[in-house]
DSSP file (Angstrom, degrees, kcal/mol; ACC not computed):
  #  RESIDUE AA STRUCTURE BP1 BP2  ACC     N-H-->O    O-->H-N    N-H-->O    O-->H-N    TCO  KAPPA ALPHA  PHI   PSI    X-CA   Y-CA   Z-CA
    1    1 A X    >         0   0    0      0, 0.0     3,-2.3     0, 0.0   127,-0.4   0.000 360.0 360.0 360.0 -38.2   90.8  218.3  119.0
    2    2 A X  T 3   +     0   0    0      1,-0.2     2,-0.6   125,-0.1   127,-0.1  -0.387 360.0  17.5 -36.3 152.6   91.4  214.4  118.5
    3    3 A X  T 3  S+     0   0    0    125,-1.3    -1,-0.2     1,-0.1     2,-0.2  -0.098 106.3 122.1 104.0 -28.3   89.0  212.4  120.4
    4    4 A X  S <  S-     0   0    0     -3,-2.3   124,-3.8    -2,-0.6    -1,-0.1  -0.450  75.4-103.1 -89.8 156.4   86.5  215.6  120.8
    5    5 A X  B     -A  127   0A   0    122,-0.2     2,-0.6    -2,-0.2   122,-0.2  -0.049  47.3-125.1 -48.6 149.2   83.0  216.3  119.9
    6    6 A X        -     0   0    0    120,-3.3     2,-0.4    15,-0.0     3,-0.1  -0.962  37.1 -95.1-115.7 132.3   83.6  218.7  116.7
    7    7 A X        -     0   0    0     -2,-0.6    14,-0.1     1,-0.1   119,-0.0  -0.562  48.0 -89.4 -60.2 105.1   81.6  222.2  117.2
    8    8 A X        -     0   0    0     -2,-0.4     2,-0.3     1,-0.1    -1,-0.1   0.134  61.5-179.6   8.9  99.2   78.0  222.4  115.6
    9    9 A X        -     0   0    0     -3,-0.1    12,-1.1     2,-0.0     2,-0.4  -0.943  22.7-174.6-115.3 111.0   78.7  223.8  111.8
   10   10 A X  B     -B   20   0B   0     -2,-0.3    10,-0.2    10,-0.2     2,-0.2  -0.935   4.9-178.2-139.4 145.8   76.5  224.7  108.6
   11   11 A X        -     0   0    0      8,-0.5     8,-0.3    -2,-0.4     2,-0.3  -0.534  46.6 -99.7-130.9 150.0   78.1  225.7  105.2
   12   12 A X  B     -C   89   0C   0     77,-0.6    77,-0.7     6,-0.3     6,-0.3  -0.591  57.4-151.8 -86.0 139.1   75.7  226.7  102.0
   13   13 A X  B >>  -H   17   0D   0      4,-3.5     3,-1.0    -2,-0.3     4,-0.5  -0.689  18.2 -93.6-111.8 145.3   75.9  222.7  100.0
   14   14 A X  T 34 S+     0   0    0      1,-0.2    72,-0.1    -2,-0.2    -1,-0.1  -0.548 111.6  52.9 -82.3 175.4   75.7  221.9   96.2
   15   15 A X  T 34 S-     0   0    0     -2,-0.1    -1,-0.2    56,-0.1     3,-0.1   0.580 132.7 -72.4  78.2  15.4   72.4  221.1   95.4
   16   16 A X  T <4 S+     0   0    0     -3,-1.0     2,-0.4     1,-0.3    -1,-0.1   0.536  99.6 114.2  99.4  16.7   70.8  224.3   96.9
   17   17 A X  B  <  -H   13   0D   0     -4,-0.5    -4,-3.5     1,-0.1     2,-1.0  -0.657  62.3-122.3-110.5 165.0   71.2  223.2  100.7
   18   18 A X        -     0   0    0     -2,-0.4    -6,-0.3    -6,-0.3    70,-0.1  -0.710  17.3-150.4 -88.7  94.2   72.7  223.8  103.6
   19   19 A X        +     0   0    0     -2,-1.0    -8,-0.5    -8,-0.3     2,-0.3  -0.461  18.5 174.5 -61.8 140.7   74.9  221.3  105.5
   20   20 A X  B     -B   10   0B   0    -10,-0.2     3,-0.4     1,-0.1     4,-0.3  -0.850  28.9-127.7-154.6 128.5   74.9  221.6  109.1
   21   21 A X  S >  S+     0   0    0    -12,-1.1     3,-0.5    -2,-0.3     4,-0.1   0.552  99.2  50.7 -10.0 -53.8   76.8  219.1  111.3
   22   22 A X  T 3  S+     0   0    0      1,-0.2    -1,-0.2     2,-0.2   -14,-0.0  -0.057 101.6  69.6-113.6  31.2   74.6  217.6  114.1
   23   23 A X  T 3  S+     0   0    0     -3,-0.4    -1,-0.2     0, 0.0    -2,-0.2   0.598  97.8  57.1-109.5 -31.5   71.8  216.7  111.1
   24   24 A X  S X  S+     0   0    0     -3,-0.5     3,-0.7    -4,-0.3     2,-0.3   0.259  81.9 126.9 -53.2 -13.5   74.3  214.2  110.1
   25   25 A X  T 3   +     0   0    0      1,-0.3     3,-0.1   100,-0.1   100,-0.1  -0.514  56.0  49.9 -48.5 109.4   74.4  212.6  113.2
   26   26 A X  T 3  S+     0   0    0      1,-0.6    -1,-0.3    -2,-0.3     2,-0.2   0.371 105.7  68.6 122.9 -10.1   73.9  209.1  113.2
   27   27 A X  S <  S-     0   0    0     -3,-0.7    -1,-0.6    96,-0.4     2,-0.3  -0.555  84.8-106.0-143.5-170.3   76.8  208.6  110.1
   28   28 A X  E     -d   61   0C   0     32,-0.7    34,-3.0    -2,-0.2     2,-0.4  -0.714  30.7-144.1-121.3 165.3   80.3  209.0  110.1
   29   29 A X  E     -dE  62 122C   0     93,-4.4    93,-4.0    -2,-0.3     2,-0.6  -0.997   9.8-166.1-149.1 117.6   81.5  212.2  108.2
   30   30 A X  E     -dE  63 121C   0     32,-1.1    34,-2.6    -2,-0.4     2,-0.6  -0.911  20.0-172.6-107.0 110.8   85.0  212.0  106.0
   31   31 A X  E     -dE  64 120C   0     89,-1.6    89,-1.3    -2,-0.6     2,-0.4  -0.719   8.8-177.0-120.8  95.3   85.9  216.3  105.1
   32   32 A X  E     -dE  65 119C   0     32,-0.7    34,-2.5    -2,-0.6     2,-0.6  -0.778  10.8-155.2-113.5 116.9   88.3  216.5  103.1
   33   33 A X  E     -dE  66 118C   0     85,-2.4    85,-0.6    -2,-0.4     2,-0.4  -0.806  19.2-165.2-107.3 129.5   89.1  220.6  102.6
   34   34 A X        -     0   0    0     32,-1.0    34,-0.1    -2,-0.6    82,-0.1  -0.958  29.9-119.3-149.0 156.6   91.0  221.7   99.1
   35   35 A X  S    S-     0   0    0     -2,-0.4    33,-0.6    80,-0.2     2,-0.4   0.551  82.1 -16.4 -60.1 -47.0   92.6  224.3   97.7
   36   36 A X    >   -     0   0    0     31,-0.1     3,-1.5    32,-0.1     6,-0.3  -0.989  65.7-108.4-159.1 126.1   90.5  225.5   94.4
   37   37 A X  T 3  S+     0   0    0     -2,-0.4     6,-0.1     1,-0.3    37,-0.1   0.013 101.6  22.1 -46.3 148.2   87.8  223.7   92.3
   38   38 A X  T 3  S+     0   0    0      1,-0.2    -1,-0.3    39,-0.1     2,-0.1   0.666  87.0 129.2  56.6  13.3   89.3  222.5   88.6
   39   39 A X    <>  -     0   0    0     -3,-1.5     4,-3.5     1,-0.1     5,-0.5  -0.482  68.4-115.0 -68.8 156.2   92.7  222.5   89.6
   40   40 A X  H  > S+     0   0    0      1,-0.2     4,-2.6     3,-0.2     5,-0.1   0.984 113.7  34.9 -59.8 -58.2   95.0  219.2   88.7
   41   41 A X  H  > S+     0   0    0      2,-0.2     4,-2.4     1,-0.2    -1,-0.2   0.775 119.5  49.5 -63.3 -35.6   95.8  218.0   92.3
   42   42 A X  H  > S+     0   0    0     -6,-0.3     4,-1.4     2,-0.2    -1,-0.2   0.904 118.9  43.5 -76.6 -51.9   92.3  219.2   93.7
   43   43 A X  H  X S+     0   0    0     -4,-3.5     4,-1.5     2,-0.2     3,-0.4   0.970 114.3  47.7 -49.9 -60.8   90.6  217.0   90.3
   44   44 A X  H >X S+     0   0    0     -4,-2.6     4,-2.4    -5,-0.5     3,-1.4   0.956 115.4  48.4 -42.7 -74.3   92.9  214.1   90.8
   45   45 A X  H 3< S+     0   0    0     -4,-2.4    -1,-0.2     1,-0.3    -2,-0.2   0.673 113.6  43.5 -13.7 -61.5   91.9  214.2   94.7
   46   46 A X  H >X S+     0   0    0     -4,-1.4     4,-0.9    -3,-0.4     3,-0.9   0.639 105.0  63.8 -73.2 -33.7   88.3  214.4   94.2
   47   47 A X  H <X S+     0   0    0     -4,-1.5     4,-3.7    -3,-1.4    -2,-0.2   0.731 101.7  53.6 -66.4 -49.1   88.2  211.7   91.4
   48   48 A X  H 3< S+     0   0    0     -4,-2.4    -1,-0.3    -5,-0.2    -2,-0.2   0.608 102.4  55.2 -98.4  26.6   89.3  209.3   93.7
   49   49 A X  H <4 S+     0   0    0     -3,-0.9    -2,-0.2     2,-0.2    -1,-0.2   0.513 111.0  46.3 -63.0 -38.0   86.7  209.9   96.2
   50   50 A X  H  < S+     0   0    0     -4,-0.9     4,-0.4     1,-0.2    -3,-0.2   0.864 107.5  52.6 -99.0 -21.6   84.3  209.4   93.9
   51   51 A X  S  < S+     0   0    0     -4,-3.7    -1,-0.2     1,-0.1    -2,-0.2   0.740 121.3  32.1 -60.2 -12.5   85.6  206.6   92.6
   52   52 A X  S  > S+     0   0    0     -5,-0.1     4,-2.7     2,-0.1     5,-0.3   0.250  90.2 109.0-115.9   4.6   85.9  204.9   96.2
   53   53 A X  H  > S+     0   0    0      1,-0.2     4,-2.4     2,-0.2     3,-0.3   0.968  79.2  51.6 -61.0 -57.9   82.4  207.1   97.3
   54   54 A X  H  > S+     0   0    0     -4,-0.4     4,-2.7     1,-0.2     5,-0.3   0.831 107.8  51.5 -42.8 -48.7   80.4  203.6   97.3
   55   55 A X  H  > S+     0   0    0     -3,-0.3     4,-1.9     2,-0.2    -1,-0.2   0.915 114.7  42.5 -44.0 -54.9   83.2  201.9   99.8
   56   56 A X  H  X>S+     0   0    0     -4,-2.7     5,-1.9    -3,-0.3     4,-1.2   0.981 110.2  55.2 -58.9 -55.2   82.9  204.8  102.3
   57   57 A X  H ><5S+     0   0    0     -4,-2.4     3,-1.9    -5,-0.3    -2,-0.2   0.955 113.4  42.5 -34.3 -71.7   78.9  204.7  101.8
   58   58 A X  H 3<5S+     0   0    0     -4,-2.7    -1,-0.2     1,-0.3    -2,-0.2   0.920 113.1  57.6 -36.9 -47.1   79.1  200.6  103.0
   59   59 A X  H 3<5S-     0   0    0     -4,-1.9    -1,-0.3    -5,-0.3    -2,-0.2   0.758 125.1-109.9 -58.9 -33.1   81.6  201.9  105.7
   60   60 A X  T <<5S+     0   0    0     -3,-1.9   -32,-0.7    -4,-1.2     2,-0.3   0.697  74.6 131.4 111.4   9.3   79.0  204.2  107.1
   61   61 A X  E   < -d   28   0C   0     -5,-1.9     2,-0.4   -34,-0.3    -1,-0.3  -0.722  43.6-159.2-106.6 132.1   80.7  207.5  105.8
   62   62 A X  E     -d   29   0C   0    -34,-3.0   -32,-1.1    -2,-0.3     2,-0.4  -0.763  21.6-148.3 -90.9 167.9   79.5  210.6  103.9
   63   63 A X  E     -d   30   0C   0     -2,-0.4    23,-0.5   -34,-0.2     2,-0.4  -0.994  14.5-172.0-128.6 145.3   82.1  212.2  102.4
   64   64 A X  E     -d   31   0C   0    -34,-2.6   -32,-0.7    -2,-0.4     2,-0.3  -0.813  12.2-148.3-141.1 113.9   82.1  216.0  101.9
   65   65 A X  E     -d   32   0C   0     -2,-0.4    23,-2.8    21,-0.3     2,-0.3  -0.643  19.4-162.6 -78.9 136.5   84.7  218.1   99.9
   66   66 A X  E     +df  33  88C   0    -34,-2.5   -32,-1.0    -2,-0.3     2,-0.2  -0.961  24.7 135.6-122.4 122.5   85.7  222.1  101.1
   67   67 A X  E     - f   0  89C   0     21,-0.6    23,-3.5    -2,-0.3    26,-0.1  -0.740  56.3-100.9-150.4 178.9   87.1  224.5   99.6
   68   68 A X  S    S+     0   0    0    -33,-0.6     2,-0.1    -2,-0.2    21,-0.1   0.001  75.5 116.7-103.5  55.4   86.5  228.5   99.2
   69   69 A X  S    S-     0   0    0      1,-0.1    21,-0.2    19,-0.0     2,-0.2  -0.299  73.0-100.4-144.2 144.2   85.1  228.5   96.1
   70   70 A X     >  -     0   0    0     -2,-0.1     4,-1.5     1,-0.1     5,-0.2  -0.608  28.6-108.9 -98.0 170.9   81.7  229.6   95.6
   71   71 A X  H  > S+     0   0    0      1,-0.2     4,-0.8     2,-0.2     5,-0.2   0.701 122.1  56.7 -59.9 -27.8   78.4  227.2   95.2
   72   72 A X  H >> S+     0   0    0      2,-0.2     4,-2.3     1,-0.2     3,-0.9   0.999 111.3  37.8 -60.2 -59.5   78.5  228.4   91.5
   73   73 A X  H 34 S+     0   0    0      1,-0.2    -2,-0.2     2,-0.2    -1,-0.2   0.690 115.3  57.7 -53.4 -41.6   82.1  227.3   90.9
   74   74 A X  H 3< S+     0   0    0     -4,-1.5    -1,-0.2     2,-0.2    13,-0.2   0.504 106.5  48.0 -55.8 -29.8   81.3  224.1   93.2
   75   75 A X  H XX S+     0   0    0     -3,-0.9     4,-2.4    -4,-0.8     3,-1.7   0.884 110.3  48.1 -89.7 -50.9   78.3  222.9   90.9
   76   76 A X  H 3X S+     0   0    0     -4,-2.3     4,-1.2     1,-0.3    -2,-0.2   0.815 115.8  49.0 -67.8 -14.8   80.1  223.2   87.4
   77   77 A X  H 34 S+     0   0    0     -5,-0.3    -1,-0.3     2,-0.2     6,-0.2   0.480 114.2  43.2-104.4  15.3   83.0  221.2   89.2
   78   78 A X  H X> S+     0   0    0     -3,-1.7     4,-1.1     3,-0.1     3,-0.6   0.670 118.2  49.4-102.5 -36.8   80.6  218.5   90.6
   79   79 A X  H 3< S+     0   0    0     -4,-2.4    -2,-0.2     1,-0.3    -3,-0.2   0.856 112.8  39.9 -60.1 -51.6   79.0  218.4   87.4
   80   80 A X  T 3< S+     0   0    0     -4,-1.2    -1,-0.3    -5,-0.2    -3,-0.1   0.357 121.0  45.0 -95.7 -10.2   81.7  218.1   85.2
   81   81 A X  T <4 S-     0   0    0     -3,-0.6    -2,-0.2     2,-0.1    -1,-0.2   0.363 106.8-123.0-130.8 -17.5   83.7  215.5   87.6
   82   82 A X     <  -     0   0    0     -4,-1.1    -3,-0.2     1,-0.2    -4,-0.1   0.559  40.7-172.6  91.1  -5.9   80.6  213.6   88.1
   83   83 A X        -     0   0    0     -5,-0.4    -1,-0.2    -6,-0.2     4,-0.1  -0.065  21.6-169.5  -5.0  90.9   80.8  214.0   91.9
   84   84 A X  S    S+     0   0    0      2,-0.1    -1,-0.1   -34,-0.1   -34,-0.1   0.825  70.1  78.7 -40.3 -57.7   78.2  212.0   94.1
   85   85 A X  S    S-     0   0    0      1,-0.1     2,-0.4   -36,-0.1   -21,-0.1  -0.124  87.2-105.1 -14.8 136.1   79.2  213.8   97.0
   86   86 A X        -     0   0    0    -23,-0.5     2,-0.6   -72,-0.1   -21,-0.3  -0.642  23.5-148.9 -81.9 114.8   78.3  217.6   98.3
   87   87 A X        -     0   0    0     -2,-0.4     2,-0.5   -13,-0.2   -73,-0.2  -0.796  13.4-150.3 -95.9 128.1   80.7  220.2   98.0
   88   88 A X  E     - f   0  66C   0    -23,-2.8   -21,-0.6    -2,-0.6   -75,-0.3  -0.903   6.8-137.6-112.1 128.2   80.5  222.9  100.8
   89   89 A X  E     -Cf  12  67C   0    -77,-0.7     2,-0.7    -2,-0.5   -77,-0.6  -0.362  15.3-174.0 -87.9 146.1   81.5  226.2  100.3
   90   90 A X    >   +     0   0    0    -23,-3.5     3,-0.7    -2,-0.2    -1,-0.1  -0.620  20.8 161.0-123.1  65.1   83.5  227.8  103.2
   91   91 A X  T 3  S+     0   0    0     -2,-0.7    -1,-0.2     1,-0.2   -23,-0.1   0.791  75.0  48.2 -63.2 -19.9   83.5  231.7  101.6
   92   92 A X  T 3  S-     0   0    0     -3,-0.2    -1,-0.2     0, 0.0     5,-0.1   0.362 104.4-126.4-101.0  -5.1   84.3  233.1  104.9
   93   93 A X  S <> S+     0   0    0     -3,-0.7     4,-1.8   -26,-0.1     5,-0.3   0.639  73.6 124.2  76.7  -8.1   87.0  231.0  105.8
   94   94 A X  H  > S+     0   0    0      2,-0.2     4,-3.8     3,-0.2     5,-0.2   0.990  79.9  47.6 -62.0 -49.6   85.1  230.0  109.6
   95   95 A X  H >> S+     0   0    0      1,-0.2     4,-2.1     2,-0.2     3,-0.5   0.983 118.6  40.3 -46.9 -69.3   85.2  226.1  108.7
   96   96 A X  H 34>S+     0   0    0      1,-0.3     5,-2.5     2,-0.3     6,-0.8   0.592 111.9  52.7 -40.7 -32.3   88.9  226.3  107.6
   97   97 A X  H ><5S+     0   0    0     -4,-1.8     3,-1.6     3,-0.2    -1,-0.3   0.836 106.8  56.9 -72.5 -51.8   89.8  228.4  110.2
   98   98 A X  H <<5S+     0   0    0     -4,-3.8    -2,-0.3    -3,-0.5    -3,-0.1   0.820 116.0  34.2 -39.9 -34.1   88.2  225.8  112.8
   99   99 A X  T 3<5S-     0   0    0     -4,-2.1    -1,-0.3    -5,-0.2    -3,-0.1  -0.316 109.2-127.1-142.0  44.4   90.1  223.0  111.8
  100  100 A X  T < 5 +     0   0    0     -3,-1.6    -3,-0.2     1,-0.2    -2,-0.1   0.593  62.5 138.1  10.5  90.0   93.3  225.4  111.0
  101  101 A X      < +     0   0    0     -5,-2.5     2,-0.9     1,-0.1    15,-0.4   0.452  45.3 100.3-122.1 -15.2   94.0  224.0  107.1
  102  102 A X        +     0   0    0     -6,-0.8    13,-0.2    13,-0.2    -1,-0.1  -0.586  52.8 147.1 -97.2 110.5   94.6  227.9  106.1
  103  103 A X        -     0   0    0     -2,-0.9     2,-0.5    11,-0.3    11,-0.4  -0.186  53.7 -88.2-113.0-179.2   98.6  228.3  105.9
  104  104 A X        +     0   0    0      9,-0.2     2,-0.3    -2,-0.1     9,-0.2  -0.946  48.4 179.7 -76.5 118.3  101.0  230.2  104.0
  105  105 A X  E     -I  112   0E   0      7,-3.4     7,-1.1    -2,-0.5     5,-0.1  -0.948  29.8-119.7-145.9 125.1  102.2  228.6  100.6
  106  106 A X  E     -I  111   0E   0     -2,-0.3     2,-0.4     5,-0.2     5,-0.2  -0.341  29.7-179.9 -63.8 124.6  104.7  229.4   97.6
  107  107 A X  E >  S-I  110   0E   0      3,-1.6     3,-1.7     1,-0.3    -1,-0.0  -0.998  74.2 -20.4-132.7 111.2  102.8  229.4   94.5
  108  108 A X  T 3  S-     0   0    0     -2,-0.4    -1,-0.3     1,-0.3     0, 0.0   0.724 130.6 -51.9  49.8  85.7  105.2  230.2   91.3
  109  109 A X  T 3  S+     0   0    0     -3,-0.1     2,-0.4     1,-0.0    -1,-0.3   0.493 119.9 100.8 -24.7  61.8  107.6  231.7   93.8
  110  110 A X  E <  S-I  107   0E   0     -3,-1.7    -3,-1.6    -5,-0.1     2,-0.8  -0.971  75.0-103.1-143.7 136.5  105.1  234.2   95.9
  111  111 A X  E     +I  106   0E   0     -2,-0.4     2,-0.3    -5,-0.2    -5,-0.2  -0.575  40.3 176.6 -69.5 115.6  103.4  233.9   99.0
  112  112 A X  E     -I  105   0E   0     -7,-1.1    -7,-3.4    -2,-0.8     2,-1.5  -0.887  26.5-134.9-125.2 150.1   99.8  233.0   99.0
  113  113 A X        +     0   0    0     -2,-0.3    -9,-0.2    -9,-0.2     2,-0.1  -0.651  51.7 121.6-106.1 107.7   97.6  232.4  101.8
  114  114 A X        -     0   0    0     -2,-1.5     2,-0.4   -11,-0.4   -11,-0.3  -0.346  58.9 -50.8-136.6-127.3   95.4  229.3  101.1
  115  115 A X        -     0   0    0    -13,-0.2     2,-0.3    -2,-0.1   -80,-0.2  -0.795  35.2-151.7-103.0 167.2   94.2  225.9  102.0
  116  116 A X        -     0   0    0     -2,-0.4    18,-0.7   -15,-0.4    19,-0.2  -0.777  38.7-100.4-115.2  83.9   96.7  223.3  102.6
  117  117 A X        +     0   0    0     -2,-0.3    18,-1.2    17,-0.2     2,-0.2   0.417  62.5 143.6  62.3 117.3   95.0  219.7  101.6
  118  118 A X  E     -E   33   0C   0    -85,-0.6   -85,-2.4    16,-0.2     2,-0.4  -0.962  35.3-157.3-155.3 157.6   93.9  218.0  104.2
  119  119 A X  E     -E   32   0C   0     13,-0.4    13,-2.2    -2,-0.2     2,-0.2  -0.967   1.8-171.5-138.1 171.1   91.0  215.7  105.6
  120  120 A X  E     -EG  31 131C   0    -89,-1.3   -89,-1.6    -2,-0.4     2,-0.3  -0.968  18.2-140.3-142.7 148.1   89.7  214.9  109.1
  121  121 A X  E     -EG  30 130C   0      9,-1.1     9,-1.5    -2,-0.2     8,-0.9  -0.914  15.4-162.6-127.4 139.6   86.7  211.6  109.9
  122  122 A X  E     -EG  29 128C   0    -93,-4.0   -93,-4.4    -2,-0.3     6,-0.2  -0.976  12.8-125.9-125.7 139.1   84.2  212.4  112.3
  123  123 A X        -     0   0    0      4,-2.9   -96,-0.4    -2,-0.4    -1,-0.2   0.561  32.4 -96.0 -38.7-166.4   82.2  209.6  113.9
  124  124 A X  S    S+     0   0    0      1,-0.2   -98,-0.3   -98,-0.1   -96,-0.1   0.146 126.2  55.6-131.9  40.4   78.7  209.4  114.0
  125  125 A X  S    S-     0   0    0      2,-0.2    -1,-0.2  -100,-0.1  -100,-0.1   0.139 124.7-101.8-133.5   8.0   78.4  210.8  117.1
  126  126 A X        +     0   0    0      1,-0.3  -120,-3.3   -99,-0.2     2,-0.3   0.842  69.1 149.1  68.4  43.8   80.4  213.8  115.8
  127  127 A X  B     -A    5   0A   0   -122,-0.2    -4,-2.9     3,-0.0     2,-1.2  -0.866  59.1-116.9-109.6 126.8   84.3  213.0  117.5
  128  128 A X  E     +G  122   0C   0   -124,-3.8  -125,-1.3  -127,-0.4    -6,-0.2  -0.477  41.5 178.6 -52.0  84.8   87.0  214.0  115.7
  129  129 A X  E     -     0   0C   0     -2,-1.2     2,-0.4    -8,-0.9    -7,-0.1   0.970  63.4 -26.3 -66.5 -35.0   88.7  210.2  114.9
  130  130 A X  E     -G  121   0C   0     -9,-1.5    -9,-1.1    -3,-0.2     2,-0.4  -0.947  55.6-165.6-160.4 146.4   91.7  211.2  112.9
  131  131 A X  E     -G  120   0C   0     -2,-0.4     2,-0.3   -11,-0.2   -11,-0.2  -0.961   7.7-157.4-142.0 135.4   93.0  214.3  110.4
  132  132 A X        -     0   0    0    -13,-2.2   -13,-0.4    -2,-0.4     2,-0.3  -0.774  13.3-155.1 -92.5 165.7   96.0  214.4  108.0
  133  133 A X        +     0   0    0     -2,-0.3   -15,-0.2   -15,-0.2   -16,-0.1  -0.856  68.6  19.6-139.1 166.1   97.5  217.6  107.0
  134  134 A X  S    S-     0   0    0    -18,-0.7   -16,-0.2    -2,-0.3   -17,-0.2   0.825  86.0-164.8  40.3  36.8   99.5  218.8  104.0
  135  135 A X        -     0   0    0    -18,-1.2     2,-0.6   -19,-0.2   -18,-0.1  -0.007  18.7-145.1 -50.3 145.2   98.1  215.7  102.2
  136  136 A X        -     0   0    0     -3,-0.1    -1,-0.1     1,-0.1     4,-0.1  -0.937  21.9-131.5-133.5  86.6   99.8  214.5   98.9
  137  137 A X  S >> S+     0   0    0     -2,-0.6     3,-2.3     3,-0.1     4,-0.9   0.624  76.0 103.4 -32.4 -50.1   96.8  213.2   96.7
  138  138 A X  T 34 S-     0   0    0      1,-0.3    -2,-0.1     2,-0.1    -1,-0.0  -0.162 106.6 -20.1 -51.0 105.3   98.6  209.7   95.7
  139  139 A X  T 3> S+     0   0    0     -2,-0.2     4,-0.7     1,-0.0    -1,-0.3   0.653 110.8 109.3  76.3  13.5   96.9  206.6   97.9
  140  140 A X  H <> S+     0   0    0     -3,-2.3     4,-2.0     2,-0.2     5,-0.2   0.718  72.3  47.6 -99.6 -22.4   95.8  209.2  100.3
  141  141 A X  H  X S+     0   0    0     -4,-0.9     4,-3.2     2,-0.2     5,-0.3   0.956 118.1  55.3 -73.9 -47.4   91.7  209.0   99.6
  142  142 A X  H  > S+     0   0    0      1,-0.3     4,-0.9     2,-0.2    -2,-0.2   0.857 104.2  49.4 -67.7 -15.2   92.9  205.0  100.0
  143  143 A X  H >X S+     0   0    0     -4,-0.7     4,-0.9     2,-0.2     3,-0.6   0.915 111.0  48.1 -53.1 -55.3   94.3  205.5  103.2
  144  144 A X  H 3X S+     0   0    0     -4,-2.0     4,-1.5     1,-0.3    -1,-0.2   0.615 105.4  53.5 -59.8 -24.0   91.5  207.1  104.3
  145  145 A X  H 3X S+     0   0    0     -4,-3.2     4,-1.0    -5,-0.2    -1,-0.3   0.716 109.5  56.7 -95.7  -6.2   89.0  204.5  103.1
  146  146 A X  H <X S+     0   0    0     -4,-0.9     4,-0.5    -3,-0.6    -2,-0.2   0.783  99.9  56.7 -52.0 -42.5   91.3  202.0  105.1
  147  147 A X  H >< S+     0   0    0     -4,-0.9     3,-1.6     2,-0.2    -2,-0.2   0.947 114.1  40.4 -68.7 -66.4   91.0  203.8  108.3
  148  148 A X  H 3< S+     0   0    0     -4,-1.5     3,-0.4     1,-0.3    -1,-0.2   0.514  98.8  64.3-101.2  13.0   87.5  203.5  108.1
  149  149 A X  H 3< S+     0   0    0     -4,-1.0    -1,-0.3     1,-0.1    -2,-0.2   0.439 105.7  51.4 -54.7 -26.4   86.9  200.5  107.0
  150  150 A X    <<        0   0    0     -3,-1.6    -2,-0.2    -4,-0.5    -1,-0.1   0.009 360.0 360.0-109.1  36.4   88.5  199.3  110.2
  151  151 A X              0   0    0     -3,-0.4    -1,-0.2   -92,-0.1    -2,-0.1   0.615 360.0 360.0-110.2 360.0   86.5  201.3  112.8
């Protein structure tokens, strides 16, 4: 999937829209998918994205947070975290499934099937440039704003 055009997508958006891929064209696209809205690691995550959202913006990036959370759940946590950025909700699992983030993971010792924290930057011709998986919030939004600061 490196290096390839990423497949024509559109997810219900906060702010009463729709995203879809190839309207975006023309910007470079940061998607960063996590597991559940108001959680610590998900907050933390998102916090420094929006602290760093103006650096990506210069860089030439949107940034877009995913999760399966509905649009309701997605506005009170953009609201309350002050979010700049559009959270898209992926109730049907199709994004997530595209860009394999949904694993099996030990939660309070039971298996639950969710998303595993990960982000992938798409050009602005809509190539996949790079993705981490199983991401570990600390320095990782700066990593990412490294990466594409130097493309």
């Amino acid at each position: 999937m490196l290096g390839q055009p990423v497949e024509d997508f559109s997810l219900p958006s906060t702010g009463g829209t729709t995203f879809q891929l190839s309207s975006a064209r023309g910007q470079g696209l940061v998607l960063y998918f996590y597991p559940k809205d108001n959680t610590p690691g998900c907050t933390a995550e998102g916090a420094d994205f929006r602290d760093r959202y103006a650096a990506f913006r210069a860089a030439g990036y949107e940034v877009l947070g995913v999760s399966r959370d509905s649009i309701k759940s997605h506005e009170n946590f953009r609201a309350k975290m002050g979010f700049p950025f559009a959270l898209l909700s992926d109730r049907d699992e199709l994004l997530c499934n595209r860009f394999g983030v949904i694993k099996m993971k030990t939660m309070f010792g039971k298996q639950v099937r969710g998303i595993e924290r990960s982000t992938f930057v798409i050009d602005a011709h809509g190539v996949l440039l790079r993705e981490w998986r199983g991401v570990k919030v600390p320095g990782h939004v700066e990593e990412v704003l490294n990466f594409v600061q130097t493309r």
